[in-house]
N, C-alpha and C positions, 0 to 999 in steps of 0.2 A: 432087839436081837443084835447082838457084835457082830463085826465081822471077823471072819477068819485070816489073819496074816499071812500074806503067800511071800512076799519078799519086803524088808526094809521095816520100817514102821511110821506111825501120824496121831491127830486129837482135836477140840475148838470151842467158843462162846457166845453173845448176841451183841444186839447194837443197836440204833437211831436209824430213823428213816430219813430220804431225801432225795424222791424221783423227781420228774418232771410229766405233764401231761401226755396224754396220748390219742389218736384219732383223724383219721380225715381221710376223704375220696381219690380214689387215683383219677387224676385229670382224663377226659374225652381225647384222643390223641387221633391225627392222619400219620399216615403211612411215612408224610413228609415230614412231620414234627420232628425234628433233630433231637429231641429228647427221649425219642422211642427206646426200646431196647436194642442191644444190639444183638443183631444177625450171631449164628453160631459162628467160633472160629476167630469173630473179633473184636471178643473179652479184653485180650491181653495187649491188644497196643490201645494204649488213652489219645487218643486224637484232640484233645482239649486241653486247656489249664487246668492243672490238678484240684478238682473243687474245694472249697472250704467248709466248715461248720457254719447253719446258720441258727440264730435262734427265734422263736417267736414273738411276734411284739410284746404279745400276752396280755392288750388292751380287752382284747372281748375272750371271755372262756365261753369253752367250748358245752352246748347244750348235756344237760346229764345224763341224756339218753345215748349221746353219741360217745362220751365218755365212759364204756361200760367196765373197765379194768383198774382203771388208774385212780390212785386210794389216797396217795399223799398232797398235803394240802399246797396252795397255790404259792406261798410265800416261801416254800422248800422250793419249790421249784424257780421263782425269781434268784434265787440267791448262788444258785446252781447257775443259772443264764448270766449271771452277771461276773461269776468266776471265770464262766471263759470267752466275754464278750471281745474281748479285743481279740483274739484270732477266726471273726467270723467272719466272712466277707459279704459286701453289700447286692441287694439284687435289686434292678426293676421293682419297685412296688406293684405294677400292673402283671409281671408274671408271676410275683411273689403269691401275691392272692387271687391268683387262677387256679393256684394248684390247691387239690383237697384229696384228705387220705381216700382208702378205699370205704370208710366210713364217713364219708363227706365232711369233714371238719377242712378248714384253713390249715395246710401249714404256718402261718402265719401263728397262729398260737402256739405251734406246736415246736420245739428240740427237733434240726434234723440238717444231716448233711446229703449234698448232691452226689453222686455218684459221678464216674467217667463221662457213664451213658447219660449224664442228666437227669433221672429217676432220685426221686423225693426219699432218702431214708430217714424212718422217724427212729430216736434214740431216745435214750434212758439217762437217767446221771443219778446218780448217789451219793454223797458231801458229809465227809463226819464231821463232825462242830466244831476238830481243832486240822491244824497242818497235818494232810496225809503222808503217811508212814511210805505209800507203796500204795498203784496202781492195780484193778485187776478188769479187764478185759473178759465180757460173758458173752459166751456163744449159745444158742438156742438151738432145738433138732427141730427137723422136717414140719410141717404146720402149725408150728406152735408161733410162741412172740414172746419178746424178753419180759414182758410185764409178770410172767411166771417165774422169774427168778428172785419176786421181791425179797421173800423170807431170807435167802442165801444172802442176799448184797444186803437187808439190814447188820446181818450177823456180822458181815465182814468191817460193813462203817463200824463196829464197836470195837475193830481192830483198826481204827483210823487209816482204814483204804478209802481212796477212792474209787468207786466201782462205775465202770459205762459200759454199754451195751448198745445196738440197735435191732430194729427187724430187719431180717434180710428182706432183698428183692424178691415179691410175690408172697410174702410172710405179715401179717399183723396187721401194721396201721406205715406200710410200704408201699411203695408202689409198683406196678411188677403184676400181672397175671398169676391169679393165687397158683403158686408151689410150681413157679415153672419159671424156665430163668437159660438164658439161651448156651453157656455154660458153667461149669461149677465155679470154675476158676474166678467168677466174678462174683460170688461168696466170699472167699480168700481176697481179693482183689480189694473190695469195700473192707472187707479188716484193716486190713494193711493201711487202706485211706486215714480208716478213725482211729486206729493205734497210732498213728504218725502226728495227728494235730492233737492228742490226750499228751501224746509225749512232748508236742511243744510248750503245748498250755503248763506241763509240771517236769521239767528238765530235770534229769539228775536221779528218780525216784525209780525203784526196784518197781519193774512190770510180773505180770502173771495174766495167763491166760486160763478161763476156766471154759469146759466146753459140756453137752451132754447128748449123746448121740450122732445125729448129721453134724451136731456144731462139735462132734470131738474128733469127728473128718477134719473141717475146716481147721480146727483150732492146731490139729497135728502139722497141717500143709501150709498153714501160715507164719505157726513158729517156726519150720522149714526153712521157710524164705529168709529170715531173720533170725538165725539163732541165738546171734549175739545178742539184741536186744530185749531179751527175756531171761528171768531169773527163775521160771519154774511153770509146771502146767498143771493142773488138774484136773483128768477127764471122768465124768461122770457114763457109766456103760456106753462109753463110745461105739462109733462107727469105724471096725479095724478091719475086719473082713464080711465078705457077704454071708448071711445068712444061708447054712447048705439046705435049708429049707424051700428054702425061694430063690435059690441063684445055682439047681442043679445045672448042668450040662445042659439038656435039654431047653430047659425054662430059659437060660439064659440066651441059646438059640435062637429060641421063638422071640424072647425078648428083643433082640437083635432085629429078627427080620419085620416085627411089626414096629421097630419103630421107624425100618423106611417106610413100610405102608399105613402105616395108622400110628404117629407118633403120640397123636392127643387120646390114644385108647386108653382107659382107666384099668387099674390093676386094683381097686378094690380101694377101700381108705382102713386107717388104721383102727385096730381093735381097740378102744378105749379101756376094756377089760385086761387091753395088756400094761395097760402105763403103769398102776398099781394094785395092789389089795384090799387099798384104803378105799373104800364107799364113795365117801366125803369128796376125795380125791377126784376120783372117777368121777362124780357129777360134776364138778367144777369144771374139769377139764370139756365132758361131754354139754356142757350149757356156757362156755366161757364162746361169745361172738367173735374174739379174735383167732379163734384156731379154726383153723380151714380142718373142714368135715366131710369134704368132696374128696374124689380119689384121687390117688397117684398116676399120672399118666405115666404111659409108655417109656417114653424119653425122658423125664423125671429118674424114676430110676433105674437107667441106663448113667444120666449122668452121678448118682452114687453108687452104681456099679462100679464105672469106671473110677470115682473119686479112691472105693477101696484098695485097687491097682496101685494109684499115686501112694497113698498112704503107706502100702507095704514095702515100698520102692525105698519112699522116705524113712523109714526107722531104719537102716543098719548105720545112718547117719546120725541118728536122733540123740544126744546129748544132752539136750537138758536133765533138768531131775523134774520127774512126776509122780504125781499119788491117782493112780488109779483104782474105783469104788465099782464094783459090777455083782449082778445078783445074779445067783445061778439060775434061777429059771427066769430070765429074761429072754423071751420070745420075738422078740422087735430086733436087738444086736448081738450078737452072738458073742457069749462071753470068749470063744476059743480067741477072737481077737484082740481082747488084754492079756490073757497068757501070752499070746503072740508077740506083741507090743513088751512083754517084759523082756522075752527070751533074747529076741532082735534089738532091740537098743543098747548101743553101747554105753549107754548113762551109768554114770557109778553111784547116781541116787535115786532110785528106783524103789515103788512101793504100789503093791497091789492088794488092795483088801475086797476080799469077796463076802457075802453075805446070802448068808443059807436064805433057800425058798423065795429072796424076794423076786422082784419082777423089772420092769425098765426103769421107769421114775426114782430112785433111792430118795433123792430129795422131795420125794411125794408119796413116799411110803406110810406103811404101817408105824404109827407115833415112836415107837421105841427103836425102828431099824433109822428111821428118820433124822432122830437125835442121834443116832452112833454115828450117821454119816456128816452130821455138821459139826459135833464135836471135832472129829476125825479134820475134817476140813479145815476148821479152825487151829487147830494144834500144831496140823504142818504150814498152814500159810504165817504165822506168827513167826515160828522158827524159821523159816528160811528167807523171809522179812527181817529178823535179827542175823540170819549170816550175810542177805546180803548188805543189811548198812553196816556192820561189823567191819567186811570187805572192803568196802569203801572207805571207812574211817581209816583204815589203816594205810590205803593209798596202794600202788603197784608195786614187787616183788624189785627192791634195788638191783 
């Protein structure tokens, strides 16, 4: 099923795999452990040395039980670890292998950098087989994990990007109290971290950020902070305003007053019937052990309450150029907020393609709306990867 063109226009192809593992236990922590999370409020000053990337030894792999995502073979993944070994930095081997995801694997095997707080984030890498063209930066929504991006990041390696990603805190094979994280800003915060050593590790090359849902919150409020240092977005039915469903007046009231007295109260977990149309889909999602199936608390969404505030604050600034993909009957993000996002950006490359009847996942639709949205995907990151080495080639404006 096509999308319908509301402003601008897009299109795309496939590609080679080239993740890295995934898995491990969030370490037994005291109250005293310096690595805890941080208190609300004190996201945004880093009290630390800015952490580095590290990567796993990758002498013993991880059991294939504990492994339950992660598809591509082990020597894609060494080859990926060795491209960007020199900007990792060294740990304690005795702390190193203390720590284990929330599925008890070693990070030591595993792809992952430290946060501010000290919290273990596990990552992703993708590596096309010749010099990448151009970086793209994946953001994931609310319970999910990046390892559901693989189809999109092969597609993209066969436009010679390099593609990385990680779980957030409380997300996947992360560490962090599932889907709960003391504020948003230290979502955006850890972006910022692993956009900043992708960009030392390949100096020079056109960034992109791709986001879907909570990750097209984040991916809006990060390329915010940075404008300059991105060449383009693409959000998949982002997160732009609150749903008037769930965030009336009232509800949002209530929401408020329970989260001073009951912050950890659950609001219910999400419909898997809403992610797609696809069956297939749908059980994937519903049997995949890295997506948190427990509810949302209180203060959970409160802080993507609040996160949609910032967002809307942020577009009358928002300048980049974006392709935004949203299905009208998506029940999870409300399309009015990519209308919104077109109308409020002052970007002069702007493009929104909507898509009769689907639902939230585009990328995990029905096989035919599915391919309109990776061709589509494909078509604009190619072109605006040739404007921007084009740009470059040509040097600054005498």
């Amino acid at each position: 099923m096509n999308g319908q063109e509301a402003v601008g226009a897009s299109g795309a192809s496939g590609g080679a795999v080239s993740p890295q593992p995934d898995t491990r236990s969030a370490s037994q922590r005291t109250s005293a452990d310096p690595r805890a999370p941080a208190q609300a409020g004190e996201c945004a000053g880093i009290q630390r040395p800015l952490p580095g990337l590290v990567h796993g030894a990758g002498a013993g792999r991880p059991e294939p039980s504990a492994r339950p995502y992660w598809r591509s073979d082990h020597s894609s993944v060494t080859a990926v670890s060795q491209s960007v070994r020199h900007s990792a930095i060294s740990m304690m081997p005795e702390e190193s292998s203390s720590r284990l995801t929330p599925q008890g694997v070693s990070y030591n095997d595993l792809p992952h950098i430290i946060n501010a707080d000290g919290q273990y984030i596990f990552c992703r890498y993708w590596k096309p087989q010749t010099s990448p063209r151009a970086l793209v930066y994946v953001v994931h929504g609310a319970g999910e994990h990046c390892g559901r991006y693989d189809e999109l990041a092969q597609m993209m390696i066969g436009l010679n990007i390099f593609v990385f990603a990680h779980d957030h805190v409380g997300h996947g094979q992360s560490e962090g109290d599932r889907m709960a994280v003391s504020d948003f800003q230290v979502f955006v915060r850890d972006s910022l971290q692993h956009i900043e050593l992708m960009k030392k590790e390949h100096p020079g090359l056109p960034l992109f950020i791709l986001g879907h849902s909570m990750g097209g919150a984040i991916s809006i409020l990060t390329a915010s902070e940075r404008l300059s240092d991105f060449s383009g977005m693409v959000l998949i039915s982002p997160l732009v305003l609150p749903n008037p469903e769930t965030a009336s007046t009232f509800k949002v009231f209530a929401a408020k007053v329970l989260n001073h007295v009951l912050p950890n109260f659950s609001l219910g977990s999400i419909d898997p019937n809403c992610i797609s149309r696809n069956k297939k889909e749908v059980d994937l999602y519903t049997n995949d052990p890295l997506v948190h199936h427990g509810g949302m608390t209180v203060r959970f969404g409160m802080h993507m309450l609040n996160a949609t505030t910032r967002v809307e604050k942020a577009l009358p600034q928002f300048t980049l150029p974006f392709l935004l993909l949203h299905g009208t009957e998506d029940k999870l993000c409300d399309i009015r907020g990519s209308h919104a996002m077109i109308e409020k950006s002052p970007s002069q490359d702007k493009t929104l393609k909507v898509y009769e009847d689907s639902l939230h996942a585009l990328h995990k639709e029905l096989p035919e709306v599915t391919s309109a949205v990776f061709k589509e995907i494909e078509t604009w990151l190619a072109q605006k990867i040739a404007e921007a080495t084009a740009g470059e080639a040509a040097g600054p404006n005498p």
